[in-house]
N, C-alpha and C positions, 0 to 999 in steps of 0.2 A: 252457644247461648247458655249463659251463665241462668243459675235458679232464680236468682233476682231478680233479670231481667224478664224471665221468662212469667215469674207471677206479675209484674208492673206490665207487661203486652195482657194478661189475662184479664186484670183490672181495669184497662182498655176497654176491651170485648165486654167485659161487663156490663159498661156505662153506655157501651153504644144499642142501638136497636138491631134488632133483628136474633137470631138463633147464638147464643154466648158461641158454642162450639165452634161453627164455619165463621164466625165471625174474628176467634183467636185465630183459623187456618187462614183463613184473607190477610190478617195483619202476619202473618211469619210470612206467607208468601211475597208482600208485596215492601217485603226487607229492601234495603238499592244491591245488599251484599247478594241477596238470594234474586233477585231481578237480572244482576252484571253474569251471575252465573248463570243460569237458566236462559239469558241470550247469546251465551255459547264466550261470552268474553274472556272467562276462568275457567279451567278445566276443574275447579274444585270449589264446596262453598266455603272455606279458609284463605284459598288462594283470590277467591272475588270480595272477601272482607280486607286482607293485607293491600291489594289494587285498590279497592275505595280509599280505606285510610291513608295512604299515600299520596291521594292528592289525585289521581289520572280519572277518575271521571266528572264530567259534568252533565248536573241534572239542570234542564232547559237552560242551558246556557252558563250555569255558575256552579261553580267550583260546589261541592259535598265531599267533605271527607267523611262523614258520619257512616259507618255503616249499620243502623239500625235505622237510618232515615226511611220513611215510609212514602213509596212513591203513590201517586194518583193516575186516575184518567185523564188520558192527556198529556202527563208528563213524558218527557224527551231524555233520551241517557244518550249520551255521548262521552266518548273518550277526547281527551284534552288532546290540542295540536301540537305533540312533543313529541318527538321522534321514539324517545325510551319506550313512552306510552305506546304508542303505536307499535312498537315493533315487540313488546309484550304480548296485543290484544292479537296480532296476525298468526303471532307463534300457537295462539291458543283456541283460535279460530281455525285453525289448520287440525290442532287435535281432537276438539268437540265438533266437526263439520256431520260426523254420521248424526249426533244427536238433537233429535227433532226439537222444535223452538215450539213454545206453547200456543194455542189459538188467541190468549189473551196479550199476546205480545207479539210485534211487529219487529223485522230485524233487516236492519242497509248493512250489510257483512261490508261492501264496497266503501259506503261512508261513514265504515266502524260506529252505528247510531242503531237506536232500536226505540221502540215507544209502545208505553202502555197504551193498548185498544182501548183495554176494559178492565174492572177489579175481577178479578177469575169466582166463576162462581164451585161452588163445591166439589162437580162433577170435574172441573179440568183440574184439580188440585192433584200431587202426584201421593202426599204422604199416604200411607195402607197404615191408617190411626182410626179407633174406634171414639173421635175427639169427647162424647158423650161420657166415658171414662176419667178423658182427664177434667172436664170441667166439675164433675163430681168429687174428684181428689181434691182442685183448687178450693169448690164452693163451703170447704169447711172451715 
């Protein structure tokens, strides 16, 4: 995450309601690259950015290359019906299988698909950030 990008998500959280802080951690969390990862798809969040941009996932049914795309409640992540895809997603489904999948995500390892529950709220978030810091840094 380039510094760019990362003040344009802070000014995001700005605009929106509720706590700026948890509010920038719900929008990094709910990346498709940091979502593909976190449902065990990529064993890395580089390697779930390089997978999005290449075309192997689709969100509710259509194609996303974007990996800064911000998924919803409700939204559906599937990997594409191509062999290459598939036989990426199972190599790395095999590697990330000890590591637990979050409460706010839902995961068909069998139908390589997974789906946002819910927006995660604070407490399920993994980063150990004091985000009250950085919104301080950004609000100048």
């Amino acid at each position: 995450l380039l510094e760019r990008q990362f003040r344009r998500i802070f000014q995001r959280a700005l605009r929106k309601r509720g706590v700026t802080g948890e509010t920038l951690l719900q929008l990094l969390e709910t990346r498709l690259d940091n979502v593909v990862y976190r449902l065990g798809f990529a064993n890395t969040r580089s390697a779930a950015r390089q997978f999005v941009s290449h075309g192997h996932v689709l969100v509710n049914g259509r194609g996303v290359n974007v990996a800064s795309y911000n998924v919803k409640a409700g939204d559906e992540i599937t990997i594409k019906d191509k062999p290459k895809s598939r036989q990426l997603v199972l190599r790395n489904l095999d590697l990330t299988q000890i590591v637990p999948v979050p409460d706010w995500l839902t995961v068909d390892r069998d139908g390589l698909s997974g789906k946002v529950a819910r927006i995660p709220s604070r407490e399920e978030m993994q980063p150990i950030v004091n985000e009250q810091l950085v919104v301080e840094l950004y609000s100048r």
